[in-house]
MDTraj code that builds the backbone (N, CA, C; nanometers):
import mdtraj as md
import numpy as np

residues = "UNK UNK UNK UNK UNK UNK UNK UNK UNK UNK UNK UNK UNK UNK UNK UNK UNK UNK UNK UNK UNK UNK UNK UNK UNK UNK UNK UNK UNK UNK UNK UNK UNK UNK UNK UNK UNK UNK UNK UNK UNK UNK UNK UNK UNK UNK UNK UNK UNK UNK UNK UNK UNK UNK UNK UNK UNK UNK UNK UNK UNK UNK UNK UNK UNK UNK UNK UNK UNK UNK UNK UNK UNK UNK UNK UNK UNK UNK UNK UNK UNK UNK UNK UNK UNK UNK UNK UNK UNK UNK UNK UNK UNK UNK UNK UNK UNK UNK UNK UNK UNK UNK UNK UNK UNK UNK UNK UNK UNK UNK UNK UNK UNK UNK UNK UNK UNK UNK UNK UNK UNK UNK UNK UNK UNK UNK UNK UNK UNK UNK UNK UNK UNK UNK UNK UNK UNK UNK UNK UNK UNK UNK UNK UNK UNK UNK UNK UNK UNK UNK UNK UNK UNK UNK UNK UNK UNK UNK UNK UNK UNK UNK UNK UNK UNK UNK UNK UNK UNK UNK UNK UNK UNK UNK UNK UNK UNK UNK UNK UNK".split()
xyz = np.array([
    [-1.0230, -0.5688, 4.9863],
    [-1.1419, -0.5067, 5.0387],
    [-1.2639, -0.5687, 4.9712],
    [-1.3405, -0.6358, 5.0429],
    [-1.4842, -0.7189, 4.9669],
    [-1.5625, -0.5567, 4.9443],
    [-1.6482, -0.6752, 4.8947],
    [-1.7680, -0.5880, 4.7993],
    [-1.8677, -0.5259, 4.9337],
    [-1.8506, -0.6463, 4.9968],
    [-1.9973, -0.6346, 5.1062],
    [-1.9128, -0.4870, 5.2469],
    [-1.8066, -0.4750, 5.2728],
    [-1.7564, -0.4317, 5.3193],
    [-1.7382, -0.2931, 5.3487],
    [-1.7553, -0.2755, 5.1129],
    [-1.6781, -0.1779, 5.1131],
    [-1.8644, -0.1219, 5.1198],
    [-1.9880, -0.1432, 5.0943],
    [-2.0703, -0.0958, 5.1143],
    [-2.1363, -0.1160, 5.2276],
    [-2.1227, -0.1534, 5.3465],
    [-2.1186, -0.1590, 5.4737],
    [-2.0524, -0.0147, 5.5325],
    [-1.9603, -0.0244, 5.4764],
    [-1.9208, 0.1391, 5.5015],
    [-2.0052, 0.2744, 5.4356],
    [-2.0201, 0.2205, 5.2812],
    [-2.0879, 0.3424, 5.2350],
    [-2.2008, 0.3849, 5.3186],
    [-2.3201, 0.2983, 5.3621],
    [-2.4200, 0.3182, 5.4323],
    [-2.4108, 0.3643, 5.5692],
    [-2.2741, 0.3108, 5.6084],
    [-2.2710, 0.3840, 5.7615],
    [-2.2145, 0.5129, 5.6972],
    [-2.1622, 0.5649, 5.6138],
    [-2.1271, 0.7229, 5.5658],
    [-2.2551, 0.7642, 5.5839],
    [-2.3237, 0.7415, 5.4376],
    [-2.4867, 0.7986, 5.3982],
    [-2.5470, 0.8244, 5.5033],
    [-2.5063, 0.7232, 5.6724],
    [-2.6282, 0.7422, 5.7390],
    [-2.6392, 0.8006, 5.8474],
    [-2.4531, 0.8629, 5.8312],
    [-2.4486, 1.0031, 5.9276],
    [-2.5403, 1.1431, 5.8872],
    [-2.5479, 1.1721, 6.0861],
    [-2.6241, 1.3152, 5.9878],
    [-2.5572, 1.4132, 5.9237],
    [-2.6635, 1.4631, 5.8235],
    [-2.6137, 1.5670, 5.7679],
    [-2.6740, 1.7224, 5.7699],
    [-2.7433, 1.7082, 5.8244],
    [-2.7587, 1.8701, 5.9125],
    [-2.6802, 1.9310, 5.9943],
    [-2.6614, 2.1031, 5.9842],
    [-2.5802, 2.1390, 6.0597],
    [-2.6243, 2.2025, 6.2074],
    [-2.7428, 2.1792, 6.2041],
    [-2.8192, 2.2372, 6.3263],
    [-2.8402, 2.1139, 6.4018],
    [-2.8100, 2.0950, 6.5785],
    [-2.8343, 1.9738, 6.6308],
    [-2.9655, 2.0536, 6.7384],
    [-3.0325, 1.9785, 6.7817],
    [-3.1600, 1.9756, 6.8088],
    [-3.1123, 2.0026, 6.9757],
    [-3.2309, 2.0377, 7.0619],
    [-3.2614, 2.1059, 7.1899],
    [-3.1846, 2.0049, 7.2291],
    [-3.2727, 1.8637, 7.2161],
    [-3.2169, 1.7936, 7.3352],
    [-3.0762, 1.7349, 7.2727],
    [-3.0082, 1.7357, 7.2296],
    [-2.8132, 1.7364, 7.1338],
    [-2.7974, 1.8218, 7.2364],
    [-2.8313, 1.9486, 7.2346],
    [-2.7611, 2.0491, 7.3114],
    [-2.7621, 2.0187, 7.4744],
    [-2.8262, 1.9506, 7.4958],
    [-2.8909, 1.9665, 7.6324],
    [-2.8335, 1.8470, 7.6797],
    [-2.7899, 1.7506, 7.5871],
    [-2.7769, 1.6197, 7.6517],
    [-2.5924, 1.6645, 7.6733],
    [-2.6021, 1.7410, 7.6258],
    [-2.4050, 1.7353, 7.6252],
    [-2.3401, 1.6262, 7.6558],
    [-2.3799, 1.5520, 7.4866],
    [-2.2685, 1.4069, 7.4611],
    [-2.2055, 1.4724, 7.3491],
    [-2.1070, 1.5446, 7.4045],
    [-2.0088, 1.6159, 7.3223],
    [-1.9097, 1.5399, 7.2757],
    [-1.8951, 1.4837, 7.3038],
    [-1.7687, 1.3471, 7.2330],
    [-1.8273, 1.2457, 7.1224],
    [-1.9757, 1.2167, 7.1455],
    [-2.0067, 1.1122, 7.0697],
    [-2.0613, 1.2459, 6.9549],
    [-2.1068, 1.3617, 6.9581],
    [-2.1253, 1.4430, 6.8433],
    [-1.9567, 1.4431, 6.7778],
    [-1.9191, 1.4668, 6.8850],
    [-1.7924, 1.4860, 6.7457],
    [-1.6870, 1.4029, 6.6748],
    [-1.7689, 1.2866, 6.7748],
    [-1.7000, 1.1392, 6.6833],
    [-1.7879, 1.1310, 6.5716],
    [-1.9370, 1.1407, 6.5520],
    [-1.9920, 1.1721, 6.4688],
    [-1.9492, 1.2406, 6.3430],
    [-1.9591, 1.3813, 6.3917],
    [-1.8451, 1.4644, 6.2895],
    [-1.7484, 1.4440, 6.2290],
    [-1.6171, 1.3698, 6.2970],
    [-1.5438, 1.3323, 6.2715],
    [-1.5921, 1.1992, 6.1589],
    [-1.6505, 1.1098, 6.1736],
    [-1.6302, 1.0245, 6.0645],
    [-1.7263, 1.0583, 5.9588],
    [-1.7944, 1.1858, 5.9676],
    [-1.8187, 1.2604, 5.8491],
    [-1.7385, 1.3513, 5.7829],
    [-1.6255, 1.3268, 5.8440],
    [-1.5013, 1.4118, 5.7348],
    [-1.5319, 1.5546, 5.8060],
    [-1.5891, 1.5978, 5.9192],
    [-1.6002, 1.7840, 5.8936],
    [-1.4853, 1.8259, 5.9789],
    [-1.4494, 1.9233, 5.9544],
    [-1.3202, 2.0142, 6.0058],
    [-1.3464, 2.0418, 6.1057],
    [-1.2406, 2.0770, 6.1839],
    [-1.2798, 2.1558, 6.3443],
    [-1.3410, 2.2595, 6.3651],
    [-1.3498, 2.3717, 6.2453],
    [-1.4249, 2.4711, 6.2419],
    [-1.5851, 2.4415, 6.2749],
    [-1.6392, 2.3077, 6.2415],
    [-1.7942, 2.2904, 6.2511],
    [-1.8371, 2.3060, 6.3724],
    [-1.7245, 2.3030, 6.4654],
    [-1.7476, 2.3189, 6.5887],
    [-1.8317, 2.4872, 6.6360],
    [-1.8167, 2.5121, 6.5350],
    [-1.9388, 2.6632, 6.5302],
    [-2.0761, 2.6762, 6.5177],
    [-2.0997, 2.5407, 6.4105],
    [-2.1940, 2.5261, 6.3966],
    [-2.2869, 2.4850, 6.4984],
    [-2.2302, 2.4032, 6.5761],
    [-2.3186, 2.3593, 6.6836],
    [-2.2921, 2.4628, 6.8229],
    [-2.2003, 2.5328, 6.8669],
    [-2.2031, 2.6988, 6.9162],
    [-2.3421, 2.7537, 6.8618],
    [-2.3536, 2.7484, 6.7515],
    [-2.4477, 2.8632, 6.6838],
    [-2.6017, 2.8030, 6.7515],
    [-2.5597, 2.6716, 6.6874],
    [-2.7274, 2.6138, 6.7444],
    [-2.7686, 2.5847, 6.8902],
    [-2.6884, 2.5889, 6.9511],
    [-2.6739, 2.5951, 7.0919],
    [-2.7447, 2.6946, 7.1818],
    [-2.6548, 2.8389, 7.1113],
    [-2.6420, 2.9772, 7.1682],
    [-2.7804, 2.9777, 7.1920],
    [-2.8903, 2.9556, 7.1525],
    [-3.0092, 3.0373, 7.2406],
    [-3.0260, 2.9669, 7.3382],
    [-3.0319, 2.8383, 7.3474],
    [-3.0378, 2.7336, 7.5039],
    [-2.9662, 2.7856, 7.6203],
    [-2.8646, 2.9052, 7.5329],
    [-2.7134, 2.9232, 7.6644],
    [-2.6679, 2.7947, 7.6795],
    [-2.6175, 2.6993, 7.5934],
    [-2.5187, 2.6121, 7.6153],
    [-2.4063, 2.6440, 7.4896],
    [-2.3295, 2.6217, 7.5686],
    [-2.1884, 2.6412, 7.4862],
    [-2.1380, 2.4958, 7.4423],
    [-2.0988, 2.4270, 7.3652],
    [-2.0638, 2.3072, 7.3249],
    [-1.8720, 2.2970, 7.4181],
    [-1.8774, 2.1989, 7.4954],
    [-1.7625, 2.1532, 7.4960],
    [-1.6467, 2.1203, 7.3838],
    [-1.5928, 2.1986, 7.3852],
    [-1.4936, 2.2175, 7.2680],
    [-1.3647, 2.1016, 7.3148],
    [-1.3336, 2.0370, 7.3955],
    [-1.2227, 1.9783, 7.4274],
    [-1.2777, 1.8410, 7.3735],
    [-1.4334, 1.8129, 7.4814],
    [-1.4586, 1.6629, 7.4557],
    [-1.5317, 1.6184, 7.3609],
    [-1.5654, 1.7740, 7.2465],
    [-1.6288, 1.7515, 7.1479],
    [-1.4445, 1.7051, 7.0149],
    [-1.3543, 1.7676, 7.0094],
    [-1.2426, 1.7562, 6.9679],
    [-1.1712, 1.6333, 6.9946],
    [-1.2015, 1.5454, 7.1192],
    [-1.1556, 1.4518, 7.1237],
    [-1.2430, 1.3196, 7.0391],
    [-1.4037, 1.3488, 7.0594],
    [-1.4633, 1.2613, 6.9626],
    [-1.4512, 1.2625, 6.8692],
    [-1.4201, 1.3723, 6.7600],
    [-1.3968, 1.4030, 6.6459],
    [-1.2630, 1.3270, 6.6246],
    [-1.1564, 1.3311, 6.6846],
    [-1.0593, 1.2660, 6.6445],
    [-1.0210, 1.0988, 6.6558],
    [-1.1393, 1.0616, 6.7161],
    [-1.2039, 0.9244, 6.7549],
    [-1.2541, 0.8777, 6.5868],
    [-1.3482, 0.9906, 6.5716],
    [-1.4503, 0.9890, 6.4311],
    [-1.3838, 0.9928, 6.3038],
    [-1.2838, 1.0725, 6.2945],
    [-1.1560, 1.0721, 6.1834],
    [-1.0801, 0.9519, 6.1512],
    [-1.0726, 0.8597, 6.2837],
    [-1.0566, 0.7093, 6.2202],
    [-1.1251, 0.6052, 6.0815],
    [-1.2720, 0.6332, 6.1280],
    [-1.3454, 0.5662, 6.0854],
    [-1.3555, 0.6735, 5.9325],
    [-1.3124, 0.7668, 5.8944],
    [-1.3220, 0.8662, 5.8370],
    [-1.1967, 0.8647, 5.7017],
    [-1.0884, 0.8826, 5.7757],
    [-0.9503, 0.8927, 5.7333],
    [-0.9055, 0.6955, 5.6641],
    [-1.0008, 0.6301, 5.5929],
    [-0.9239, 0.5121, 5.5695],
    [-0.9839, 0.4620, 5.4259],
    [-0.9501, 0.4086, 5.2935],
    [-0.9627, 0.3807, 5.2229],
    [-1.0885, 0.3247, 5.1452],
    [-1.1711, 0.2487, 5.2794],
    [-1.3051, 0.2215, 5.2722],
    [-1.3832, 0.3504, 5.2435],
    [-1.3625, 0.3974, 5.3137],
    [-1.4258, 0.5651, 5.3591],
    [-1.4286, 0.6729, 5.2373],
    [-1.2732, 0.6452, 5.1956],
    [-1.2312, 0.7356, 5.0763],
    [-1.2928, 0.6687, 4.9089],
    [-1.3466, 0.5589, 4.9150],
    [-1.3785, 0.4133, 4.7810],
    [-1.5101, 0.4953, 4.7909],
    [-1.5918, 0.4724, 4.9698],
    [-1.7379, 0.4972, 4.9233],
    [-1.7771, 0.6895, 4.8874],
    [-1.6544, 0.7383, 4.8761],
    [-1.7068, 0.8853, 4.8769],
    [-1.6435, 0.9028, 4.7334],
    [-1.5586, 0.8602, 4.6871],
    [-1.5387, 0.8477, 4.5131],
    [-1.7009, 0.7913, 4.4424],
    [-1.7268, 0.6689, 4.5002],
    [-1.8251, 0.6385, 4.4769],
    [-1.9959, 0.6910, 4.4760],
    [-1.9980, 0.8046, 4.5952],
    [-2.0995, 0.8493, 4.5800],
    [-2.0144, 1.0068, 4.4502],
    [-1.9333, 1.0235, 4.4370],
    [-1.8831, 1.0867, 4.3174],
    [-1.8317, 1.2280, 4.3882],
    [-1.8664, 1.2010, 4.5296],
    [-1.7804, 1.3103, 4.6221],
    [-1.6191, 1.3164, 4.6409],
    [-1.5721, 1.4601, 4.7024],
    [-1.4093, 1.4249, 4.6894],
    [-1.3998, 1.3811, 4.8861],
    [-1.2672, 1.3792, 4.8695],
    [-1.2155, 1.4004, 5.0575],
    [-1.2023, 1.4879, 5.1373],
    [-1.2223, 1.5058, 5.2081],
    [-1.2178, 1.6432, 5.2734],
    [-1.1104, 1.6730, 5.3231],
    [-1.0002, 1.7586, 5.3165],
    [-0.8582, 1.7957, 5.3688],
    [-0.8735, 1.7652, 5.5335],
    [-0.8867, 1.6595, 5.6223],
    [-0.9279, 1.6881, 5.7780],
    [-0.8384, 1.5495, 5.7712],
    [-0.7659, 1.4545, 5.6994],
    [-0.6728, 1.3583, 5.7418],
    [-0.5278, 1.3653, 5.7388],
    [-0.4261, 1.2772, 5.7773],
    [-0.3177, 1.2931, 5.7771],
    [-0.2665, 1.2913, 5.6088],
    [-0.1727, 1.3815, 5.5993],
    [-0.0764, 1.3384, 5.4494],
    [-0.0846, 1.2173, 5.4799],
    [-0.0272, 1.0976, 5.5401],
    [-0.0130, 0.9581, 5.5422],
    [-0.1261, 0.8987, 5.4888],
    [-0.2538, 0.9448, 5.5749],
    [-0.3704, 0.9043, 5.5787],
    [-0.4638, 0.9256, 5.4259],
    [-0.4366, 1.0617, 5.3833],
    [-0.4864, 1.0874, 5.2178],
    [-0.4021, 0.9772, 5.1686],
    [-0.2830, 0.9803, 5.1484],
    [-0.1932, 0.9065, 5.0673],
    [-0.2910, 0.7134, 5.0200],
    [-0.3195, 0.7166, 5.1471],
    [-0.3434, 0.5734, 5.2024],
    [-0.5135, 0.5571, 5.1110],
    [-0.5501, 0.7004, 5.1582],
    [-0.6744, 0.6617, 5.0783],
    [-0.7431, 0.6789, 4.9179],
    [-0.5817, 0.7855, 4.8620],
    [-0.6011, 0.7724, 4.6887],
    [-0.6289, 0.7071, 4.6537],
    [-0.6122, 0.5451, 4.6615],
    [-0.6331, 0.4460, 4.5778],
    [-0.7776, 0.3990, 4.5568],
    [-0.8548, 0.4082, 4.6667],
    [-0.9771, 0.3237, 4.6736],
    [-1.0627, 0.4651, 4.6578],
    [-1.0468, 0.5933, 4.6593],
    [-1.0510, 0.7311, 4.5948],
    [-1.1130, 0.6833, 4.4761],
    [-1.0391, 0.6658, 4.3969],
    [-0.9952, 0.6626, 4.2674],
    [-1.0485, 0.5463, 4.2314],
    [-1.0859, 0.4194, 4.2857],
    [-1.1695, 0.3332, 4.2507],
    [-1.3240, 0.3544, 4.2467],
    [-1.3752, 0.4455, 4.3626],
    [-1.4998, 0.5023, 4.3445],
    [-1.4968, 0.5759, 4.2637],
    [-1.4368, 0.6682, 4.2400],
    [-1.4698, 0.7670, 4.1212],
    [-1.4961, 0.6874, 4.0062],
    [-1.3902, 0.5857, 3.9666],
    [-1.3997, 0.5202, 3.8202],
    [-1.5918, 0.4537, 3.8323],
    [-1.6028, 0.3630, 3.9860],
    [-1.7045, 0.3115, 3.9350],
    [-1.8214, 0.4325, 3.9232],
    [-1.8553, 0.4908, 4.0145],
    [-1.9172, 0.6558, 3.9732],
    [-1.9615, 0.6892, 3.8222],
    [-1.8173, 0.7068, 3.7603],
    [-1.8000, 0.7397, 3.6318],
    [-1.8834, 0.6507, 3.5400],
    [-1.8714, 0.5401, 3.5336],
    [-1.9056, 0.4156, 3.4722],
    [-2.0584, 0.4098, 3.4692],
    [-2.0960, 0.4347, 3.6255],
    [-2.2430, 0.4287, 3.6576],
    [-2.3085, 0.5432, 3.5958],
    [-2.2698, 0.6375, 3.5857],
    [-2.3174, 0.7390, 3.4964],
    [-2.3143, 0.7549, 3.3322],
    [-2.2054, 0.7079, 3.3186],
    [-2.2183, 0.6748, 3.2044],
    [-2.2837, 0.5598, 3.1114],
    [-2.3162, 0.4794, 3.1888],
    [-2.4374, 0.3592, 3.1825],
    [-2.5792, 0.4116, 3.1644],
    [-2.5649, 0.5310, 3.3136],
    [-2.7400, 0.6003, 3.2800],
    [-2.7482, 0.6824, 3.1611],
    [-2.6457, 0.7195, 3.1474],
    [-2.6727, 0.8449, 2.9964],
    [-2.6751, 0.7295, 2.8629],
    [-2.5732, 0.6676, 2.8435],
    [-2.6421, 0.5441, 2.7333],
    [-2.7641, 0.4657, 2.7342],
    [-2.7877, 0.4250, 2.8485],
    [-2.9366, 0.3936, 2.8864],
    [-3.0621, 0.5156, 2.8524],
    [-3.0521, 0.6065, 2.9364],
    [-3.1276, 0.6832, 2.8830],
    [-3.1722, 0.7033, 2.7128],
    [-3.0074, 0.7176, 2.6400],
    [-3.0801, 0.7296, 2.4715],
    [-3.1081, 0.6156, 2.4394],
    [-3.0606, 0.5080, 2.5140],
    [-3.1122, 0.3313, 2.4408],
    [-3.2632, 0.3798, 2.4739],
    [-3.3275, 0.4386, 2.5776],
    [-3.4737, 0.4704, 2.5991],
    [-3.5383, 0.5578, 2.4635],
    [-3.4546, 0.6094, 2.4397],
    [-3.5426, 0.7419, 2.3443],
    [-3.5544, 0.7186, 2.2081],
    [-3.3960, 0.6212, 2.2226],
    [-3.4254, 0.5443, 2.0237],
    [-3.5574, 0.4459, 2.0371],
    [-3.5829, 0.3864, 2.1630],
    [-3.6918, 0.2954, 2.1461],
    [-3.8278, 0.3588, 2.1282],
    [-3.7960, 0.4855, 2.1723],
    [-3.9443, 0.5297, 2.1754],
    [-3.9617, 0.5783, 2.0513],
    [-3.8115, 0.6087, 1.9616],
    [-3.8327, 0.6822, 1.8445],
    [-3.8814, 0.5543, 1.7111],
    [-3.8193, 0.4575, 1.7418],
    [-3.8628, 0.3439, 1.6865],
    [-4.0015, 0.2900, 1.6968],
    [-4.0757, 0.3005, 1.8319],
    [-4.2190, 0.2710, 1.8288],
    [-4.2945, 0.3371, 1.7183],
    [-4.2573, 0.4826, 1.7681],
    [-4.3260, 0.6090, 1.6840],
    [-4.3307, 0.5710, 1.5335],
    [-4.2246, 0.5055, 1.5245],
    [-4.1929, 0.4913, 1.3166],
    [-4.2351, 0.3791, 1.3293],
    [-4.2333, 0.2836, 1.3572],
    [-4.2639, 0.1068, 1.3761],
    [-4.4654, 0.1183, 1.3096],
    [-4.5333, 0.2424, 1.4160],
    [-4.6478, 0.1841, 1.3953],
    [-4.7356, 0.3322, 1.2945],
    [-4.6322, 0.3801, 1.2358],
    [-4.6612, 0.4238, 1.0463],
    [-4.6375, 0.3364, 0.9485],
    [-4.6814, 0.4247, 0.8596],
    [-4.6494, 0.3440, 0.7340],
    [-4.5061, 0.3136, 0.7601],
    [-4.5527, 0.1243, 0.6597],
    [-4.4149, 0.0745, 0.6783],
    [-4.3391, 0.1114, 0.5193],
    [-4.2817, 0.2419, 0.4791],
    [-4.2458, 0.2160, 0.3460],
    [-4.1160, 0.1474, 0.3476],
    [-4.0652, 0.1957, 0.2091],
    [-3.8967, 0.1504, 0.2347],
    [-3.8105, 0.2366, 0.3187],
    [-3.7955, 0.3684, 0.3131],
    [-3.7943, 0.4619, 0.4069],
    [-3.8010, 0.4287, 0.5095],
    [-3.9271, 0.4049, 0.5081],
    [-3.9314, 0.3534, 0.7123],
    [-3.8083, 0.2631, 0.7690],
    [-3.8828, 0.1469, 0.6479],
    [-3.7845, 0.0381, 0.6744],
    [-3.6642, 0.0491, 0.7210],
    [-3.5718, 0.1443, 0.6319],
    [-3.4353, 0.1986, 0.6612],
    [-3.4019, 0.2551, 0.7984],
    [-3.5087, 0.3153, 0.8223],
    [-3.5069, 0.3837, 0.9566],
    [-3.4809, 0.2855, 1.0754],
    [-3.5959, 0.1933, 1.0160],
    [-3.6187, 0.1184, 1.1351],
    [-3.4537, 0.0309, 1.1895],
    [-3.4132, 0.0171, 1.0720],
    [-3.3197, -0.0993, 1.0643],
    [-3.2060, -0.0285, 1.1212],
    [-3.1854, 0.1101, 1.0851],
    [-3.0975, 0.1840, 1.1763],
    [-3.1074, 0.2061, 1.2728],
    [-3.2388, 0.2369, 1.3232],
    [-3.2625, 0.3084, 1.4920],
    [-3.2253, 0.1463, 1.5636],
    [-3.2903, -0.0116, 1.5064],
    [-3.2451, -0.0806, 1.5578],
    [-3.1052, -0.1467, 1.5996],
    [-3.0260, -0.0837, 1.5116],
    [-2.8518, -0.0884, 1.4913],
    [-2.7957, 0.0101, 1.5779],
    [-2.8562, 0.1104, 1.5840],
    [-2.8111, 0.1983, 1.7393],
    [-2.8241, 0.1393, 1.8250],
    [-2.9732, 0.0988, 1.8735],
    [-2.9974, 0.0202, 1.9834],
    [-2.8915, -0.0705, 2.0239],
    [-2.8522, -0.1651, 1.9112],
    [-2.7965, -0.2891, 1.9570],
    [-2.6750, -0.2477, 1.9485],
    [-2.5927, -0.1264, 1.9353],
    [-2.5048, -0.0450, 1.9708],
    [-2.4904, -0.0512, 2.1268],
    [-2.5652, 0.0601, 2.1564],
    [-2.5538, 0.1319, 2.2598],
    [-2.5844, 0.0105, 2.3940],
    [-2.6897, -0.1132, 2.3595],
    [-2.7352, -0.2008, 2.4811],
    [-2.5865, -0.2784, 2.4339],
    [-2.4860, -0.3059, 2.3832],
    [-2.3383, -0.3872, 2.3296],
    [-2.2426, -0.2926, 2.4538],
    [-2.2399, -0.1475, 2.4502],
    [-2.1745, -0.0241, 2.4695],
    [-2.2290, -0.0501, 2.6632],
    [-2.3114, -0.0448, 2.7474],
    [-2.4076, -0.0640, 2.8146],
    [-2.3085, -0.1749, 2.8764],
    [-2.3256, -0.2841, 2.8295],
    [-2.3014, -0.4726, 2.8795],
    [-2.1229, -0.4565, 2.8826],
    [-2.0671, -0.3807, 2.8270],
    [-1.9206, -0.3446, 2.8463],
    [-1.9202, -0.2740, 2.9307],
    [-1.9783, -0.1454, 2.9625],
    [-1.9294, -0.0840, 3.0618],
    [-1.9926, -0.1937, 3.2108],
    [-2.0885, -0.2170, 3.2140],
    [-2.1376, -0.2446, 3.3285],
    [-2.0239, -0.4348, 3.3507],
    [-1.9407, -0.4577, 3.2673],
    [-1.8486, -0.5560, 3.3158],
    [-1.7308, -0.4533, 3.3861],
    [-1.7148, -0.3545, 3.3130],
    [-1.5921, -0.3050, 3.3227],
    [-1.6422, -0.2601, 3.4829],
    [-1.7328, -0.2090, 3.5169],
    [-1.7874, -0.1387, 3.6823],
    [-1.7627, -0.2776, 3.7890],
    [-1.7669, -0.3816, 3.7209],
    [-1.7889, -0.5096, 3.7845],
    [-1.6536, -0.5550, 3.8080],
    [-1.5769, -0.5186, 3.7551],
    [-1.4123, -0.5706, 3.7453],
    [-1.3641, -0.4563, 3.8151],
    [-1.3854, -0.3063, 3.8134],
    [-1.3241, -0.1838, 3.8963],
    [-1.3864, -0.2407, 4.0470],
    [-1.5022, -0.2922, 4.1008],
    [-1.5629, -0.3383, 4.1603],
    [-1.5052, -0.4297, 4.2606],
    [-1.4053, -0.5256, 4.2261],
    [-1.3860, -0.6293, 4.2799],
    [-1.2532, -0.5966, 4.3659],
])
top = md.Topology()
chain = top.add_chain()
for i, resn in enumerate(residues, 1):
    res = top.add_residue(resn, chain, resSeq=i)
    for name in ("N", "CA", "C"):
        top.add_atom(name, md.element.get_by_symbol(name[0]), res)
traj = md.Trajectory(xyz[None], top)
């Protein structure tokens, strides 16, 4: 699975909607199949099929439940496959129970590769972040008196630093190698 691929997918995830209310003209246009192919490769259960009932009900349109169920299971393709399951570890989300046992099975792996890089990426920002705060704590002492004291300080807060940016350049290989 390439790199470019597997985020080709993430963005077509991200760039389903995610509101549960569909608008006058959704209701009105009754393309009930392409909403619920929609749905479907947003992972939602058959129950959502209420949701758009609900938003419907004052128009007096009732959502086609057959040809909205058949898009959805159109949409569960694009939904139910390893790409799908990489970029939703990755945004640090889980799967949604709406695929086959076969189909989860199929998509633990690349699951579990987003999560790690997830993990990694977060844990990059939280070391980053204090690599930020020793620097600022170091400015603060840098431009006092320089005693010996200081000195010590300094020489430590700079030994964290070159800690944590060492700590930083490892993980972000290790995201690069879960990555590939």
């Amino acid at each position: 699975m390439s790199l470019v691929y597997r985020l080709c997918v993430l963005i077509f995830v991200l760039s389903l909607p995610s509101c549960a209310t569909l608008t006058q003209e959704q209701c009105t246009a009754g393309a009930w199949e392409r909403i619920g192919a929609a749905d479907g490769a947003a992972g939602r259960a058959l129950s959502y099929v209420d949701n758009h009932r609900e938003a419907c009900a004052p128009l007096g349109i009732t959502p086609d439940v057959q040809r909205w169920a058949q898009g959805r299971q159109q949409g569960l393709r694009q939904y139910c496959t390893p790409d799908t399951a990489y970029a939703l570890g990755r945004r640090g989300d889980g799967i949604n129970p709406v695929c086959t046992t076969a189909e989860r099975r199929a998509m633990v792996r690349g699951h579990q590769a987003g999560l790690r890089y997830f993990t990694l990426t977060r844990q990059i920002a939280s070391l980053d972040h204090r690599r930020h705060d020793l620097i600022d704590k170091l400015h603060r002492i840098s431009a006092s008196d320089e005693t010996d004291k200081r000195k010590r300080q300094i020489r430590a807060l700079r030994q964290r630093i070159w800690t944590l940016e060492f700590r930083i350049q490892q993980l972000k290989l290790r995201r690069l190698a879960s990555d590939l």
